[in-house]
C-alpha angles and dihedrals in degrees: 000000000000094000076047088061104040096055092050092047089047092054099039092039114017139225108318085048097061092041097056089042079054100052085041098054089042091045087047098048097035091067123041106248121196137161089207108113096203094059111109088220097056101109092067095050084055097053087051102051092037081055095049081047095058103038082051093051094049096044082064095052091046090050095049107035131173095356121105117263090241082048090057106037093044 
């Protein structure tokens, strides 16, 4: 189902797409990742998520650059 994915995402996306899908879901499974507080291991839930927010976050402002976010959305 993953390889699935990947090809369709290659094809549809390209390249970069399927690389950064790749560093997420490695990033995502690598690390146990939980919403629950009480767990002992949330913090670095936390830091993963938080990672994959702000790459994410950053992959927006780099795509779309000097223009003004309203410019941009509408």
């Amino acid at each position: 189902m993953l390889g699935a994915l990947l090809v369709v995402a290659l094809i549809r996306f390209g390249l970069t797409a399927v690389a950064a899908f790749w560093a997420v879901q490695r990033l995502v499974s690598l690390f146990p990742t939980t919403l629950d507080l009480s767990t002992w291991y949330v913090g670095v839930s936390f830091f993963t998520l938080g990672a994959v927010a702000m790459l994410a976050a950053y992959a927006c402002y780099t795509a779309v650059g000097t223009k003004r976010w309203a410019e941009a959305i509408g």
